[in-house]
N, C-alpha and C positions, 0 to 999 in steps of 0.2 A: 163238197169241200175239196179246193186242191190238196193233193199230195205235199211232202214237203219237197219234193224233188220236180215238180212242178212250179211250186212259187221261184225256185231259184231260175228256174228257164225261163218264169215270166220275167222274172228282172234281169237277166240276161237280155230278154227282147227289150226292156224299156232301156237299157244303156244304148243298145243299137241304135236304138232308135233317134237316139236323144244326139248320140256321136255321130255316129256313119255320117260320112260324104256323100253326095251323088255323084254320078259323073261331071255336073257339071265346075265341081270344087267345091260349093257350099254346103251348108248343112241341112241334112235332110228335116224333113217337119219336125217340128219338137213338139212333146207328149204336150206343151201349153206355154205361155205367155204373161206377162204381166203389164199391166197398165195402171197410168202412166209411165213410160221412158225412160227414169234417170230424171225424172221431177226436181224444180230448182223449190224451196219451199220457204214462207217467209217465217223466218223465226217464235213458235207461239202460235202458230197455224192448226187447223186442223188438215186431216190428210188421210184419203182412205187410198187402196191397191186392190186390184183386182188380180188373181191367178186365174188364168182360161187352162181347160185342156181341153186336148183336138178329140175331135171325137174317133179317129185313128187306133188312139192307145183305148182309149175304154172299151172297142167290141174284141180286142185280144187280150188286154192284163184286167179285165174287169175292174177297172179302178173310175174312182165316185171324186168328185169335189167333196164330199166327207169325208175324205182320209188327208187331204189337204194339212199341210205344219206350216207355220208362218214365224221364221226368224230374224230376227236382227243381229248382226256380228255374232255367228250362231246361238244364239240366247234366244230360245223359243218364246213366241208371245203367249200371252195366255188367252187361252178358249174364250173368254169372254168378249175379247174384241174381235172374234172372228165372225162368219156371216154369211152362210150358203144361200146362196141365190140359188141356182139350181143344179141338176147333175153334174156341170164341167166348170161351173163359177162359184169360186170361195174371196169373199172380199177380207180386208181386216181395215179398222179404224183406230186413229192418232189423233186422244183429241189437243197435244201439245205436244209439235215439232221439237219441242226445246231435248227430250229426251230424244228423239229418235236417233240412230245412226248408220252411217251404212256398212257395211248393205244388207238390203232388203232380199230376202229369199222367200219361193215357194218352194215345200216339198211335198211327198210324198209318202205315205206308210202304207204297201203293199201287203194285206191279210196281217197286217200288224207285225209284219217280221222283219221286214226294209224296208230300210227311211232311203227314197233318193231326193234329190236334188232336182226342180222342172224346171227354174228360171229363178234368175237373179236381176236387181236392178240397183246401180247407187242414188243414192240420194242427197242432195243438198240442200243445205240449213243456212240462211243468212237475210239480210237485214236491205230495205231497199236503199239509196242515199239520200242523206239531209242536204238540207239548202246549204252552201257555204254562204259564210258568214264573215261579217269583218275583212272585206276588202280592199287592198291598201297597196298603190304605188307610188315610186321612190325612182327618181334619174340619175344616177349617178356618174359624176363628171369622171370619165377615163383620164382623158389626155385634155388635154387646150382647148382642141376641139372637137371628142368624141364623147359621145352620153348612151347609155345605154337606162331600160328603164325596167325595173325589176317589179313584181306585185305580189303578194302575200293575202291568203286568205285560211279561214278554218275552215277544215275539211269536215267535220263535224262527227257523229259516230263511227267505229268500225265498223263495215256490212258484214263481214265475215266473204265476201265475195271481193270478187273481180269486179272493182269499181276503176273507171277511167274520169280522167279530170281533162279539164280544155279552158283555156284562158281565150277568151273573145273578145278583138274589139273593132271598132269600127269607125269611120266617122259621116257623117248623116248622107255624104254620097259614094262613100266605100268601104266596100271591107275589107276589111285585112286578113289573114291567112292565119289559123287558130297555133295558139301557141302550146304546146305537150309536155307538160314537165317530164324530166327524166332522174328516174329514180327517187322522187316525192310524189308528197302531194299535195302539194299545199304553199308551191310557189313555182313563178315562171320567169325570164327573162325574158324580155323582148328588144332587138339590137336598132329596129326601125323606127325611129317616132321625128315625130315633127313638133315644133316649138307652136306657139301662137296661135295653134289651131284645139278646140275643145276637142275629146275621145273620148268616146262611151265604152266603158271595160267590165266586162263582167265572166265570169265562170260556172262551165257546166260539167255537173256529174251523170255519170248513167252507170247502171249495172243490170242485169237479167230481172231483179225485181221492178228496175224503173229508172228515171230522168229525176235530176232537180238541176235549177237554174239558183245565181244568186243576184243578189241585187246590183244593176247595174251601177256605176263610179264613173262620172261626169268629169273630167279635169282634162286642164293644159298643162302641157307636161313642163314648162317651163317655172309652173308654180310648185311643180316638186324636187324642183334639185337640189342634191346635196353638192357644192362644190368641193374642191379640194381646197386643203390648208394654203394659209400665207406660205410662201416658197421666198429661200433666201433670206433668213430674219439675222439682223446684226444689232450689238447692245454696245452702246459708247456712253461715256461719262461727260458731264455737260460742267459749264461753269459752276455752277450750285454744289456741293458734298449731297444735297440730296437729291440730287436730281439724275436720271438716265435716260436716253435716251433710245426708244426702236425704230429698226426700219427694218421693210420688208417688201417681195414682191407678187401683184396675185395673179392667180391663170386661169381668170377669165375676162373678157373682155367686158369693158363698159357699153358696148354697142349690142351686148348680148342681155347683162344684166347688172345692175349696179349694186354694190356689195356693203354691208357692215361689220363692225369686227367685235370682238368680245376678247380684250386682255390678263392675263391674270398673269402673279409673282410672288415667289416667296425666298427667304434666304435662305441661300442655300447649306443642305443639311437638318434644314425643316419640312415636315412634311402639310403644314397649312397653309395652303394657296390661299392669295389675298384679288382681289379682283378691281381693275380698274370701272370707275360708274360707266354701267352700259351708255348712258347717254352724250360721257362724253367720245366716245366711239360709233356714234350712228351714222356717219357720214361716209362718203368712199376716200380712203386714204392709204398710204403707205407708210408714213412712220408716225411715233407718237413718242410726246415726253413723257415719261411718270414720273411724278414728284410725291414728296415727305418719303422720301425713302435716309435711311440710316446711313451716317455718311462712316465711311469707312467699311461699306459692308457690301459682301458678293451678295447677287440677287439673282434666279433664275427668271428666266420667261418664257412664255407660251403664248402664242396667238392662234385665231380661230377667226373664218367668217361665213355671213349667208348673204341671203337676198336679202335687199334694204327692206323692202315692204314688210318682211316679216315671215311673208310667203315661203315655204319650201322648209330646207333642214339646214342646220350648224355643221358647217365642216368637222372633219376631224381637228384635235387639237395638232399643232404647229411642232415641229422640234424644239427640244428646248434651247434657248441661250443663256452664257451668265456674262454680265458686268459686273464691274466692282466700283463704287460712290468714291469719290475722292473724300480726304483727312479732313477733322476740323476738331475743335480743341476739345476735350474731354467732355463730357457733359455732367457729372457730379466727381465727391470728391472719391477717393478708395475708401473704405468701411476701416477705421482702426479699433484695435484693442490691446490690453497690456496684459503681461504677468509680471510679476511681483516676486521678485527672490530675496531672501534672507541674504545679506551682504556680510560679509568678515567683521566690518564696523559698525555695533550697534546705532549709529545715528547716521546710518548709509540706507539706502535701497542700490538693488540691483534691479532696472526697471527694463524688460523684456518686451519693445513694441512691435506690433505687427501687425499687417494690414493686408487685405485678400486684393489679388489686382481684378483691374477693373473688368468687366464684358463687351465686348468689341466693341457694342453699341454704347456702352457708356463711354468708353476708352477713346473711341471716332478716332483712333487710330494706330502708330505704333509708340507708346510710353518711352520716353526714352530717360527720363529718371524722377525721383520722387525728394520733395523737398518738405526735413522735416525742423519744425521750428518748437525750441520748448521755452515757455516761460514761467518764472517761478513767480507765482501770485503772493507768496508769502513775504517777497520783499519783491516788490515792485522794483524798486532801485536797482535789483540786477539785470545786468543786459541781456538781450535774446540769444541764445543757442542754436544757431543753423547748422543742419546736416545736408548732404546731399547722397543722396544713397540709391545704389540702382536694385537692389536687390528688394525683397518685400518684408523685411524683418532690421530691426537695429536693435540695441544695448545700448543704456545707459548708465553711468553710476551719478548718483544723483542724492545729495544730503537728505533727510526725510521734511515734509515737506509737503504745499499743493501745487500743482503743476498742471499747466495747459499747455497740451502739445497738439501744433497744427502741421495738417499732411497736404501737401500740393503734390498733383501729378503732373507731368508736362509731357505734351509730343512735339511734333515738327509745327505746331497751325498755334498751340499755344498749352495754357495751363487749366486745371482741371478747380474750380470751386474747393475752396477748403473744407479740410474734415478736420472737427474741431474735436478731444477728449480731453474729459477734464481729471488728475488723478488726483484722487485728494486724501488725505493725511491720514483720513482714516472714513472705515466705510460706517458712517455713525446714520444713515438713513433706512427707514425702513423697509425689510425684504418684504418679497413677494408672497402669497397667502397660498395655500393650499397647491401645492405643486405634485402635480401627477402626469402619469403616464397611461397611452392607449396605443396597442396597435390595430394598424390600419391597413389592411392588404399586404403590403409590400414596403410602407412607411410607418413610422411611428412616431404617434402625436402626442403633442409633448403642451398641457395648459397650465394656468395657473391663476389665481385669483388677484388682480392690481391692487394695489395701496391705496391709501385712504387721499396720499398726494396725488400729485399731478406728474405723471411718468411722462420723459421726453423719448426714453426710447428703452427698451430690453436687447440683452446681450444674452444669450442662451450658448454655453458653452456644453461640451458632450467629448467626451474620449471613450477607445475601448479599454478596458480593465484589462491588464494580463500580469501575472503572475512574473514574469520574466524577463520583459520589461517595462519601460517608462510609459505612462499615460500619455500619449500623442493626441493631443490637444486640436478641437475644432471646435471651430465657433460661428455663430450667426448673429444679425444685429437685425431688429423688427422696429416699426413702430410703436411710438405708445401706444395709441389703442389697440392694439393686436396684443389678444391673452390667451393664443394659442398658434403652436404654427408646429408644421410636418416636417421631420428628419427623413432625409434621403440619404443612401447610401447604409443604411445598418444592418448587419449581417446577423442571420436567425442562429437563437442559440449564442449567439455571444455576450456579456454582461457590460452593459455601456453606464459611464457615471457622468449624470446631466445636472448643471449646475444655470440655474436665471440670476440674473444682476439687473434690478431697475436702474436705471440712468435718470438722474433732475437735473434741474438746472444749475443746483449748486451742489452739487454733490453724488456722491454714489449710494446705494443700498448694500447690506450682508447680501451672497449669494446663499441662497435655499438648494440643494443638493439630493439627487434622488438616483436611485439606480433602476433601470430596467432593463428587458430581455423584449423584442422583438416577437420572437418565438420561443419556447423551453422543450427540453426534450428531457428526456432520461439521464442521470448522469451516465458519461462515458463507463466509469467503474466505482467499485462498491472500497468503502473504509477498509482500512489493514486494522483490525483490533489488535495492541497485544495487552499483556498481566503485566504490572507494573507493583503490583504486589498482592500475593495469595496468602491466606491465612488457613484457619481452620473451618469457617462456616462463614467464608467472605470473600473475594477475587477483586481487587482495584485493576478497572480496564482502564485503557488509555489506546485514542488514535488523533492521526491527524485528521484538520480539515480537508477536503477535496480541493485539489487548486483550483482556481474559477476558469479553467479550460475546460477542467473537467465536469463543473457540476454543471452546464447544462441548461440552467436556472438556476429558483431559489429553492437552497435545499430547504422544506418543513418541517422536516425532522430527522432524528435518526433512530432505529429499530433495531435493537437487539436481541440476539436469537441464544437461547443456549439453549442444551438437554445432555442428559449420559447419555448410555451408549446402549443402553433398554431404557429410555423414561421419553415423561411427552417432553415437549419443545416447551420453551417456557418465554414470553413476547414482552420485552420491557421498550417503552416509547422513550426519547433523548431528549430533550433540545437541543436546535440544532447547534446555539451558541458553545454549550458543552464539549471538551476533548478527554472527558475521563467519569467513569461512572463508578458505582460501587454495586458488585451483586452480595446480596446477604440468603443469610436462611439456606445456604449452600449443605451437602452433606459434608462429613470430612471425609479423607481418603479416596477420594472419588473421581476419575478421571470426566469431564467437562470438556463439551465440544461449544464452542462459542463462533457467532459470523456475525457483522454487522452491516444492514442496508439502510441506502441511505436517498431520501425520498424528493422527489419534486414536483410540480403542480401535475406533471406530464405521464410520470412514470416512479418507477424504484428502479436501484441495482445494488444488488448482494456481494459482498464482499468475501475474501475467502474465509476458510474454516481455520479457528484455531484451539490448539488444545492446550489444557492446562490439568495440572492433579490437586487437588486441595489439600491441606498436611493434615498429618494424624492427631498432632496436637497444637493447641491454641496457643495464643502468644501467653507468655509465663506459666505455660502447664510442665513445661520442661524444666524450669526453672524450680517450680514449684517440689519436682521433686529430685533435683539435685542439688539443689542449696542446703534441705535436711543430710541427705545421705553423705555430701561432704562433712558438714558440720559435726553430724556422726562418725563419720571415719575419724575427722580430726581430735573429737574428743575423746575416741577411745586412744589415738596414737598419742595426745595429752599424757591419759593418764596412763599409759604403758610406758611411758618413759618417765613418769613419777615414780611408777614403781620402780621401774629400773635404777631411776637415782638412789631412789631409798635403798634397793637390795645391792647396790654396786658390787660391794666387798662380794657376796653372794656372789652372783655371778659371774665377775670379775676369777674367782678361785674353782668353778665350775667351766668357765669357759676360755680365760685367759692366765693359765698360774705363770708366774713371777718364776721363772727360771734362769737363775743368775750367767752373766756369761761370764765364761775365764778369762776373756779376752780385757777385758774389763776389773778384771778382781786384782786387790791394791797387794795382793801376795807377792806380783811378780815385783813390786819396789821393796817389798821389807828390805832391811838394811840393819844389821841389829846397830851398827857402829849409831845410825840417827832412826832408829823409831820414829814412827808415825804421831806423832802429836792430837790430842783432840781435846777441844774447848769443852768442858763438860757442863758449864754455863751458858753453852748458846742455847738460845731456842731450839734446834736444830738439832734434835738428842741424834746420839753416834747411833746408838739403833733404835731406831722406828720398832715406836708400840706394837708389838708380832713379830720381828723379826726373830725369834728366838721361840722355837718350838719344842724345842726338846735340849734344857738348860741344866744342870745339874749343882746345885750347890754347897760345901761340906764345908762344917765350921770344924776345925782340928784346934785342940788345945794343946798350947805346945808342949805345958808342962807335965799332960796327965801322961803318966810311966805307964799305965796300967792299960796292957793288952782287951782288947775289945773279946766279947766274950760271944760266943753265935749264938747267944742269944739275942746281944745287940743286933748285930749283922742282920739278921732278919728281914729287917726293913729292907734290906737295900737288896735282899733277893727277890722279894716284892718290888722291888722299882726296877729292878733288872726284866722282872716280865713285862712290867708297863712299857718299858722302852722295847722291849721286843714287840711286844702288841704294837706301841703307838710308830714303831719305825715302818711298818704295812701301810701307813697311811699318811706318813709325814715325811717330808725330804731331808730333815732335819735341818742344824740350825741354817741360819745365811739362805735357806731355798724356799721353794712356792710354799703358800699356803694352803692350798687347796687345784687340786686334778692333775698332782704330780704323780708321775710314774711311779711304782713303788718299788722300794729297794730297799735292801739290807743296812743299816748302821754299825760302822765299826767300832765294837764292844772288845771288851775283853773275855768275852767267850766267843768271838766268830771265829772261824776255820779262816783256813787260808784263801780259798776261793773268794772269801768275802769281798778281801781287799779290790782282787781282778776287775769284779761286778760292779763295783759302787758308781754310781754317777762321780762324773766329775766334778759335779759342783764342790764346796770349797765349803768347809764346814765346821767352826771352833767354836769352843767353849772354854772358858775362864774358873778353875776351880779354886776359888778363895780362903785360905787356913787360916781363918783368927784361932785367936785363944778362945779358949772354952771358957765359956762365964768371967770374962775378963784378963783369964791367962793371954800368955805370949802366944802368935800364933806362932804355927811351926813352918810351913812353907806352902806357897801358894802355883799352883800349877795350872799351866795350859792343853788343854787337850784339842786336836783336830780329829775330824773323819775323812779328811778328804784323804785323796789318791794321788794328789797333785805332787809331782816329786821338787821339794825343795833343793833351791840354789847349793853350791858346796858353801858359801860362806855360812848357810842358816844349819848346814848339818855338823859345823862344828860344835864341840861344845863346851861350853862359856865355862867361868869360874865361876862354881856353885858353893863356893867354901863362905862360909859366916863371915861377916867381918862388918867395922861399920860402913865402909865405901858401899857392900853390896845392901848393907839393910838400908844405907838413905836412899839407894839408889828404887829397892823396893816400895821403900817408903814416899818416896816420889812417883813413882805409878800408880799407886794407890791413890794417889792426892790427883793423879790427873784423870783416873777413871770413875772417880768419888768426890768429886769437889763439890758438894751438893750443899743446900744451906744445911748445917746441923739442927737447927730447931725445926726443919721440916719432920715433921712426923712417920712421914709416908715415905722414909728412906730409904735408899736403895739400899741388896745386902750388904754390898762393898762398903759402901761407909757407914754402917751398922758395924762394919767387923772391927773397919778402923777404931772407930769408937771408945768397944770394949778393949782394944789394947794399952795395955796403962806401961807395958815395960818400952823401955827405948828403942828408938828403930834399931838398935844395935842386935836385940834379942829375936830379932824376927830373922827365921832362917830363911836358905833361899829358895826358889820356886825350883820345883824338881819338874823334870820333863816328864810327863807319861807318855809312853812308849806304847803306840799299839800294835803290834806285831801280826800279820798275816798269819804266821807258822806257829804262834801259840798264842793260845787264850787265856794263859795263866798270868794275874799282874803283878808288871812287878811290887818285889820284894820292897819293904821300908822297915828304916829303922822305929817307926813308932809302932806303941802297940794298938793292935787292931783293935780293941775295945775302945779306947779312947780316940782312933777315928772313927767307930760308928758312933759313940756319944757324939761329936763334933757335927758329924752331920746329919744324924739325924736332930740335931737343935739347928741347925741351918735352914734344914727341912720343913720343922716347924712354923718356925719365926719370919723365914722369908719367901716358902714358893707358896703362892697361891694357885692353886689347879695345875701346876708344872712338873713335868716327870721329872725328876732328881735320878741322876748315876753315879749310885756310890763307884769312889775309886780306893784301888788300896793304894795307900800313903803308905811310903817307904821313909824313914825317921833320918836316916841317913841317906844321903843320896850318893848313888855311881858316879865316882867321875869319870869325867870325858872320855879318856880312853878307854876304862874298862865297860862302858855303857853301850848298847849296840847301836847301828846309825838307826835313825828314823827319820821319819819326813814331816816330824810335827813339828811345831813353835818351839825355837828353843825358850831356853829360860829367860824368865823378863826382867829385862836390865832397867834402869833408869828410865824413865819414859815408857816402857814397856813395848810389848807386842800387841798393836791393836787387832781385835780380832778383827777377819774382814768378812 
């Protein structure tokens, strides 16, 4: 066994061997060979190879046809298609070409350690050629006089090879020279040919696998020409409206071949060609009339010709020409109809006629005005009403009424058949039944079920719906029998309102009226919901309708969405007729998200969100409880002010006391010359019940001699403390009753300070001296508290001497301070006192002034004795105060005159009419 360093020297020798040059440039022997060559192979074949090696390489690399490798595009075949013939021949076997590819190699595996390379060969795969098939030539006229003649045939499968094609023809004493297509395969031209003489033409394939021929094509080339078009075609208008005339010129000659034509026309702007009868065309010609054509109407034309016999091919078609038909009078009338408006004057119409103008070919030419006549069937006896009108619409005002109104069209040639509509007074005949709608591609069909009469014609009226503005009104006129027909022109998505009217003979039918959509879609947008009023456990929504721009279609319904703000959604359905719903079973106090969508056959769209809060409390629950708590508050402010009336005085002396003003007090008028006067008869007593707190009353008897004894007096040092007591707490007389200040009373024991302190209020009392037990009195005195300093004229002082001037004069004040009835019971003291006096006003002495002095508290001196003024008033005391502090005063029996009496500032003595206290 070789070394390893051995087997690489043998492969070293086999590359030598395989590469190296000789001298003479080519390659030296190679270590082997393959056989076949670069094999053409037919697709689906079997196919063996042989590798030879030279016997050369095997007496130095020891190498076998057993170590032999057999590759395809290096992709080693497998051992089982291999096959040792013997020591230097390894063959391999394919039993189907269809996989093999190239190239094909032999190698070598050296002691199994190097693979080289001995020989390589490629290989091809392909397919022999099929017969062509379908051979077919065609002469086509160049020029006037040049033909060239082209032939086509099927080349039949792919070979996957290099196939060549050859066009062959001949004729039975020559042959002609093979024609090569270039650049196909599967047609030829050939530029030589001869008319009138038969050619045998046929086609042959070959490739490496083989030959095929196709069936030979027998023809004279004259019976396959295609010539060229009619050249020079012109279109002119003949006597007739419907008549045109063509003419044209052809480029080929009659001496060659004689020609037939094939015409066709259509108006133009249409795309359906109409063809004149081939037969009136079989002949050779150069121009032709075509009649029944539309008068007033352009027409295009086209010509086209072949061989007469039939023989050969159709030129191309001709350039087009157009003519235009001369005019001729309309051929029906214009289609009229009316609307109907409400007039200012109830027994008016406002009658709105209008009429579609007519289609070229009805028109046959240019309208040049429209003549409309109305007659009133209702009285015959009125004359006809001619308009002349160029436009396609007129107005009428017209009594109400049945009316026949006829429409004439006229051009330049003449007038158009009349269009008769009849309007009648009222539509009293029966509509049409079952009226629906279909769409239909791109149009929407529109039927309906006929009447049980006899319909002469239906008017199908249709406008788009908008919101914004006016219904623009279109209409079409069908026959009677026709109980359905197609709207063109309606735009998808939009809401169109289609109205039928059968037409009879004597009258008109109700229009039946139906809305459809072509297409629907979603609407554009969703309802605006809003609260129109929120309760406690209730929300009244309210929106509007969607404009019919916007919905799209027909809305189904509308959907209502609400939920809080953590809760589910809660889905109430509408109809769609509905602008306002009501949600109930709500919480209270609950903020609420609400949206509403709004639906169509097509789709839905939601609208935005809205929010709302529901109240705390229900309708009358606020009420319910402020109507109590008022009515409580009022009842107790009721009876809080009953009280109040009831306790007035109470309160009144607690919170607002009666505190006299001086400004006001009738002091500053006394006058003794005229005293103050008072009715003691009026209703109107001089002082109000209370005025008088702290009163003191002393009956003196004038005649008792006899000095009061302090045993008497007693009493009146007892009422001396009450007045001191009751002055803490009383303003005394003339002042509040109650939450006055408190202050001192000037007594005949205050200090001098007293006087400085006292309120100023203004304060007197009236001390009355009757006789004791019917004695004379002795004299009657005024006492003041106040501080108020009297006038000089009140500080003089008066004549206090006896006499009768001064006792009538006493005795007259007494009658104006006491003038009470006497039989009253309930007397005052004063005239109580009066009473008991039996002596004459002569004996009654006179009112001595008490003097109350700041600087002493001792009172004065009197000529009476003190026992007999406290008898006197302690019987005063008795008899006339009830619950009232009485102050004794001491009476002086004789009184001081004027000059020897000190000044004071009290009341002087009481004259005639007296001093009214104030």
């Amino acid at each position: 066994m070789f070394s390893r360093w051995n087997w690489v020297a043998c492969g070293f020798y086999l590359v030598l061997n395989i590469c190296s040059p000789d001298a003479s440039g080519g390659l030296v022997q190679s270590c082997g060979h393959i056989i076949p060559e670069s094999p053409v192979l037919a697709l689906g074949s079997n196919f063996t190879a042989l590798c030879i090696l030279n016997e050369s390489c095997l007496d130095f690399g020891n190498i076998y046809a057993s170590q032999i490798i057999w590759k395809i595009k290096n992709r080693v075949v497998p051992k089982e298609q291999y096959r040792e013939i013997n020591r230097t021949v390894s063959s391999v076997t394919f039993n189907d070409t269809s996989s093999l590819a190239t190239p094909l190699t032999c190698n070598i595996l050296a002691d199994g350690q190097i693979e080289q390379n001995i020989y390589g060969i490629t290989v091809t795969v392909g397919l022999a050629p099929e017969k062509p098939t379908n051979l077919s030539c065609i002469v086509h006229q160049i020029s006037k006089f040049t033909y060239v003649m082209t032939c086509t045939w099927n080349p039949g499968r792919h070979t996957f090879l290099d196939t060549e094609f050859r066009l062959r023809y001949s004729w039975p004493e020559e042959v002609f020279p093979d024609c090569i297509p270039k650049g196909v395969n599967n047609s030829c031209t050939v530029t030589d040919i001869q008319f009138f003489v038969n050619t045998e033409i046929w086609v042959e394939a070959a490739n490496a696998l083989g030959k095929a021929e196709s069936d030979p094509l027998v023809v004279d080339p004259i019976d396959i020409v295609k010539p060229l078009s009619p050249q020079n075609v012109s279109v002119s208008s003949g006597i007739l409206p419907t008549v045109l005339k063509l003419s044209w010129e052809n480029w080929i000659s009659d001496a060659v071949m004689t020609l037939k034509f094939n015409i066709r026309y259509r108006i133009t702007g249409d795309t359906n060609w109409m063809e004149v009868p081939p037969e009136d065309t079989a002949s050779p010609r150069t121009s032709f009339s075509v009649q029944e054509l539309r008068p007033y109407t352009e027409y295009a034309f086209s010509i086209r010709c072949m061989k007469e016999d039939g023989l050969g091919y159709w030129s191309d078609w001709s350039e087009e020409k157009t003519g235009i038909t001369t005019e001729d009078q309309p051929s029906k009338g214009p289609p009229i109809w009316r609307i109907i408006a409400a007039s200012q004057s109830p027994a008016s119409w406002t009658v709105h006629l209008m009429w579609k103008a007519l289609k070229p070919f009805e028109a046959n030419g240019v309208i040049l005005q429209y003549e409309v006549t109305v007659r009133d069937k209702s009285s015959p006896s009125c004359p006809l009403k001619k308009y002349n009108v160029t436009s396609t619409n007129h107005t009428l005002q017209l009594p109400k009424g049945t009316y026949e109104v006829t429409l004439i069209a006229r051009n330049s040639v003449g007038a158009s058949p009349p269009s008769v509509l009849l309007i009648p007074e009222s539509n009293s005949k029966a509509p049409v039944k079952n009226l629906r709608t279909l769409p239909k591609h791109d149009k929407l069909w529109v039927g309906w079920t006929a009447p049980n009469s006899y319909v002469l014609k239906y008017v199908v009226e249709w406008c788009l719906v908008s919101s914004s503005s006016d219904c623009v009104m279109e209409w079409q006129i069908t026959q009677g029998d026709v109980q359905g027909i197609d709207l063109k022109g309606i735009k998808p998505f939009k809401c169109y309102l289609i109205t039928v009217y059968p037409l009879y003979a004597d009258g008109q039918g109700s229009g039946e009226s139906v809305k459809a959509y072509l297409k629907q879609d979603r609407p554009s947008k969703g309802p605006t919901v809003q609260t129109k009023k929120v309760g406690k456990a209730e929300a009244v929504l309210t929106w509007n309708h969607l404009t019919v721009e916007e919905q799209n279609g027909f809305i189904r319904n509308y959907t209502i969405l609400y939920k809080t703000i953590d809760g589910n959604e809660t889905v109430v359905t509408v109809d769609p007729s509905k602008t306002e719903y009501t949600l109930s079973s709500l919480t209270s106090d609950t903020l609420y998200t609400v949206r509403m969508m709004a639906s169509t056959d097509n789709g839905s769209r939601t609208g935005p969100d809205f929010t709302f809060t529901t109240q705390k409390f229900g309708k009358g629950e606020i009420e319910a409880i402020v109507v109590p708590v008022c009515l409580a508050f009022l009842l107790i402010v009721l009876l809080g002010v009953l009280f109040c009336f009831n306790k007035r005085d109470l309160i009144k002396k607690h919170i607002w006391p009666i505190v006299p003003d001086p400004s006001k007090s009738n002091i500053a008028q006394w006058s003794p010359q005229a005293p103050a006067k008072h009715n003691f008869n009026s209703k109107n007593q001089m002082y109000p019940e209370g005025s008088f707190t702290d009163v003191s009353v002393v009956e003196i008897e004038a005649d008792d001699k006899k000095s009061f004894s302090e045993q008497d007096l007693k009493p009146f040092d007892l009422l001396k403390k009450e007045k001191s007591t009751s002055e803490g707490h009383s303003s005394g007389i003339g002042g509040s009753s109650c939450m006055s200040s408190p202050r001192q009373s000037v007594s005949d024991s205050d200090e001098g300070e007293t006087t400085q302190n006292t309120s100023s209020t203004v304060q007197y009392s009236t001390v009355v001296l009757n006789g004791y037990r019917d004695q004379t009195p002795v004299q009657v005195f005024s006492r003041s508290e106040s501080t108020q300093p009297l006038l000089d004229s009140e500080e003089r002082s008066e004549d206090h001497a006896g006499g009768a001037d001064s006792a009538a004069q006493r005795q007259q004040y007494f009658r104006q301070n006491g003038g009470q009835d006497e039989n009253n019971v309930d007397r005052p003291c004063f005239e109580r006192a009066k009473q008991i006096t039996h002596a004459n006003e002569g004996d009654l002495v006179g009112f001595a002034q008490l003097q109350v002095s700041g600087q002493s508290s001792q009172p004065l001196g009197l000529g009476m004795a003190k026992n007999t003024q406290e008898a006197a008033l302690s019987d005063i005391l008795q008899t006339c105060t009830e619950g009232q502090t009485v102050r004794p005063e001491t009476v002086e029996e004789n009184p001081l005159s004027a000059d020897d009496m000190p000044k004071s500032y009290l009341p002087q003595t009481v004259r005639q009419g007296g001093y009214m206290p104030q």
